[in-house]
C-alpha positions as CSV (number, residue, x, y, z in Angstrom):
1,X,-90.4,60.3,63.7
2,X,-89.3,62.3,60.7
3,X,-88.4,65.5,62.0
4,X,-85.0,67.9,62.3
5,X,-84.0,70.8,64.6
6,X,-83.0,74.0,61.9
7,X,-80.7,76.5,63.5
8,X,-80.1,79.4,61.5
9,X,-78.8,82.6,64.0
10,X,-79.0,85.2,61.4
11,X,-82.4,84.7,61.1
12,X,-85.4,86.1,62.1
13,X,-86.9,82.9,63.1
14,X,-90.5,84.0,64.3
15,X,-91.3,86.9,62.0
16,X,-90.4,83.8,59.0
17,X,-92.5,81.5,60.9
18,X,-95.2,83.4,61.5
19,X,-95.1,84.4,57.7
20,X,-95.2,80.6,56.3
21,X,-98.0,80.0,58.4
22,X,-100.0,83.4,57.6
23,X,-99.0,82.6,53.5
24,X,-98.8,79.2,53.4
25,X,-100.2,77.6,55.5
26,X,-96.7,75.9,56.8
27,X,-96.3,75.2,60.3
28,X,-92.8,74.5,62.1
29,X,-92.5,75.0,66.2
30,X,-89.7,78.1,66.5
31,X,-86.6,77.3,69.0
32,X,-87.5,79.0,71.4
33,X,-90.1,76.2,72.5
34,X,-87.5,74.3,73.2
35,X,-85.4,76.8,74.7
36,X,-83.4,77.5,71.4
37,X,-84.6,80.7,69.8
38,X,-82.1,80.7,66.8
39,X,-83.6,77.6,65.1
40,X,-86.9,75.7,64.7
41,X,-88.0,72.1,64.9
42,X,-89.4,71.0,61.4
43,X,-91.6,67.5,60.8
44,X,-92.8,66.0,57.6
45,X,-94.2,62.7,58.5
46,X,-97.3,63.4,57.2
47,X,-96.2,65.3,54.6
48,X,-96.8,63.6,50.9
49,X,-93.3,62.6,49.6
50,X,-94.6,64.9,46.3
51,X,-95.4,67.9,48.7
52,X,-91.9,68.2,50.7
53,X,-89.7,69.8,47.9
54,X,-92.6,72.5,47.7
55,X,-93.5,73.3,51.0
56,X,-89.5,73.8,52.1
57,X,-89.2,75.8,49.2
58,X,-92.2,77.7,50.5
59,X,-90.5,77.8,54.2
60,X,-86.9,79.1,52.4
61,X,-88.9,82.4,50.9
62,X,-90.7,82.7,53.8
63,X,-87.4,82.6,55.8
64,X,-86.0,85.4,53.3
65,X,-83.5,82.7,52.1
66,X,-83.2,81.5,48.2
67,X,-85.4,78.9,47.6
C-alpha cells in the first residue's frame, strides 16, 4: 500500500481536513482514527502519478501551510 502517517501538532488537523474535502474534494483519515489526533493517514495508490503533486499542494493550503 502507498500510504504515510502525517503528524503535524500545531495543526488544526480536522478543521484542514474537513476543508480539503469540502474544497477539493481531497480525502485523508485524521489521527484521531487511529488514536493519534495530531496527524492523519494519507494514501495515493490510486492516485494518477500526474495528480499527486497537485492534490498535496491542494492538502498543504488547505492545512494553512505553504504549498
Amino acid at each position: 500500500a502507498l500510504f504515510g502517517f502525517v503528524r503535524a501538532p500545531a495543526i488544526d488537523i480536522a478543521a484542514g481536513l474537513a476543508r480539503a474535502l469540502s474544497e477539493h474534494g481531497l480525502v485523508a483519515v485524521p489521527g484521531a482514527y487511529f488514536e493519534a489526533p495530531e496527524g492523519f493517514r494519507l494514501s495515493w495508490a490510486s492516485l494518477p502519478p500526474d495528480r499527486l503533486a497537485p492534490a498535496l499542494e491542494l492538502l498543504a493550503t488547505s492545512l494553512g501551510l505553504p504549498a
